[in-house]
N, C-alpha and C positions, 0 to 999 in steps of 0.2 A: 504493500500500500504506500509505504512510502517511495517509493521509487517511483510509484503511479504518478506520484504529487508533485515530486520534483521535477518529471517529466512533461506532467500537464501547464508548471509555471515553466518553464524553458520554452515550452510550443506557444504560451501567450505573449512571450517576451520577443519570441523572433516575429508574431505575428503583427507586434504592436509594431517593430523595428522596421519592418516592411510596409506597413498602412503609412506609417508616417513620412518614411522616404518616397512611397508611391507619388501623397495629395505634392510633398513641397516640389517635386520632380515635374508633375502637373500642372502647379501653379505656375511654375520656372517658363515651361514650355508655352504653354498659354497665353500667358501675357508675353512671350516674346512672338508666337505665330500675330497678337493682335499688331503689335507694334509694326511687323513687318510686310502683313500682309493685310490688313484692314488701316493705318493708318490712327494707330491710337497711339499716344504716348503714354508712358509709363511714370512714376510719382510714388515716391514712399514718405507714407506722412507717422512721424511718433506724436501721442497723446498722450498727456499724465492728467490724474483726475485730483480734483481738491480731496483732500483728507478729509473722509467727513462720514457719517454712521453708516455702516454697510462697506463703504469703501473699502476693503481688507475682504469681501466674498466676489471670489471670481463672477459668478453665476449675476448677483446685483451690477457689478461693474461692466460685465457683457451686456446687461438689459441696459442701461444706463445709454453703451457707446449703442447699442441697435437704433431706439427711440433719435439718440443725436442726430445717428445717420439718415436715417428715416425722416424724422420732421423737419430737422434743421439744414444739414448738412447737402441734403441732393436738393431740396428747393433753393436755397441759394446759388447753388451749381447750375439750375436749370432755369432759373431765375420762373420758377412757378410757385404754386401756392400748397398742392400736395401732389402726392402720387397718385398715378393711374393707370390703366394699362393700354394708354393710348401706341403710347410711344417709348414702350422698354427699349427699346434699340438705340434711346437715347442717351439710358442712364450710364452710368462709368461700372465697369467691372471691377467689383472689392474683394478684398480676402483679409480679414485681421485678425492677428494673433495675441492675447493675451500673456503678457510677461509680469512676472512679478521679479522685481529688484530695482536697484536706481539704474536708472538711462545711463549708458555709457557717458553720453553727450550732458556733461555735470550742467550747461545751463538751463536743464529742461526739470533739473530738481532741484525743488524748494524745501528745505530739509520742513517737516512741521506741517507743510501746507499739502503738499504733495503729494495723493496717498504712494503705496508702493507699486501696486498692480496698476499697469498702464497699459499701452496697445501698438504695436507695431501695424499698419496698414497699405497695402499696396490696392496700386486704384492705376486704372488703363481707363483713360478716355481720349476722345474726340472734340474735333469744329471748337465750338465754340466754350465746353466743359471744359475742354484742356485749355482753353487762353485764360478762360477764369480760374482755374487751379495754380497755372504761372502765374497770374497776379498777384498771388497769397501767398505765393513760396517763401519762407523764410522761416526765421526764428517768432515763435508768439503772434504771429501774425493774423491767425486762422480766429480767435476770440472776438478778435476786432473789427474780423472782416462781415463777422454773423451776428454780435449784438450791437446794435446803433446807439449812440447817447442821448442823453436827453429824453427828449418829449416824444420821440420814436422808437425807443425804449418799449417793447410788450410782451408779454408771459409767456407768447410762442417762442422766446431763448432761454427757457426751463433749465433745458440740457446744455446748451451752452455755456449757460453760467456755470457749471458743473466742471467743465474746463480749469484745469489747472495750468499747464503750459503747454506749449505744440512745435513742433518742426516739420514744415513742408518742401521737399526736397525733389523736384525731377532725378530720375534714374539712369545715368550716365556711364553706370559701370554694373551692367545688371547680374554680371559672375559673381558679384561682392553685394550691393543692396537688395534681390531677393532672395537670396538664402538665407539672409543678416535678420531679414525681417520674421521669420519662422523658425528662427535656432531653436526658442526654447518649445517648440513643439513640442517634444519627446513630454518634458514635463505636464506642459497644461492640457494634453490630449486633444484627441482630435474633436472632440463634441464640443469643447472649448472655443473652437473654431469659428468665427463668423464669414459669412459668405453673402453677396448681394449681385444678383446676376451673375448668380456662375452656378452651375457649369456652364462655362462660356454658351448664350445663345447662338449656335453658328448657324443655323439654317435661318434666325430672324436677320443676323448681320448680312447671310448672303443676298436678302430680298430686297434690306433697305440702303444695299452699298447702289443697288441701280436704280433706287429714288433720289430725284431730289427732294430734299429738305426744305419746307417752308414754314414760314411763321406760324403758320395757322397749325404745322405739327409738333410745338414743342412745348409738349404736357408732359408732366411728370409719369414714371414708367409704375408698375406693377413693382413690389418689394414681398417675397415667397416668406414673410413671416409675417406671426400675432404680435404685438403689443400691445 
């Protein structure tokens, strides 16, 4: 029996080692077929969340970043009001991994404010998505670019507020930024995993690479989750 057991943990451990190499080998792949053959560019953004109740449970801090993505974060991208599933083929392909520890990148931690668990993010868009994701590239930049001051100021940046610090970076060296971005997979598992349009839609990209695009179609896309 025991040798059963010892054997049965060895067959889950190669089988974890293999799931896990499979998706980041996947996701590697993927976003460089988009890059190269659909015209999308590539973008690894880090997110750290403020210190604050819940912040320390993976599972709150993944619902946290989804709702972000979802309410805040693709309507500002798409400059719409919500999602729909007019026009998925418009949204940006994501994958983000939850890490726990401090960001290599020291000025993205605020010791105190900070919490520990943060998000590594890779995101492949197009047209006009990818000019506005360049606009915001930077350090801290991304907070600023989603909650307005003042008297324009309104409770649909819930999540944003929630924001602790950010780095948005194009992806210039993608043998070194997407495997960077999924290291600590092994740890947080795969279920831990966030995904928004993907598995890449490639039968919808192949339809609307030979539409033109017009105004009248850029509404926000369908997002395959509950919040």
């Amino acid at each position: 029996m025991l040798f059963r057991s010892k054997q049965t943990h060895s067959n889950n451990y190669a089988l974890k080692i293999l799931e896990t190499t499979f998706l980041r080998s996947k996701v590697h792949a993927d976003l460089l077929t988009l890059q190269e053959h659909y015209q999308h560019q590539l973008f690894h953004l880090t997110i750290t969340w403020i210190n604050a109740l819940g912040s320390d449970d993976p599972a709150y801090v993944n619902q946290t970043f989804t709702r972000f993505y979802i309410q805040e974060l693709c309507p500002y991208l798409l400059q719409v009001h919500r999602a729909n599933r007019f026009n998925r083929y418009l949204q940006p392909v994501t994958a983000a991994f939850i890490e726990s520890g401090d960001p290599s990148n020291k000025n993205l931690y605020r010791q105190g404010n900070c919490a520990l668990l943060h998000h590594h993010v890779l995101i492949a868009a197009k047209g006009s998505v990818a000019q506005r994701l360049h606009s915001i590239c930077g350090l801290n930049t991304l907070k600023k670019a989603l909650v307005p001051s003042g008297k324009n100021r309104r409770r649909q940046h819930l999540y944003a507020d929630q924001v602790c610090t950010s780095d948005l970076k194009q992806i210039t060296n993608h043998d070194v930024q997407i495997p960077y971005a999924s290291k600590h997979l092994w740890h947080s598992g795969l279920d831990a995993t966030l995904t928004f349009n993907y598995p890449v839609p490639w039968e919808m990209f192949h339809r609307s690479a030979a539409l033109p695009i017009t105004t009248s179609q850029v509404v926000m896309p369908v997002v395959e989750l509950s919040v």
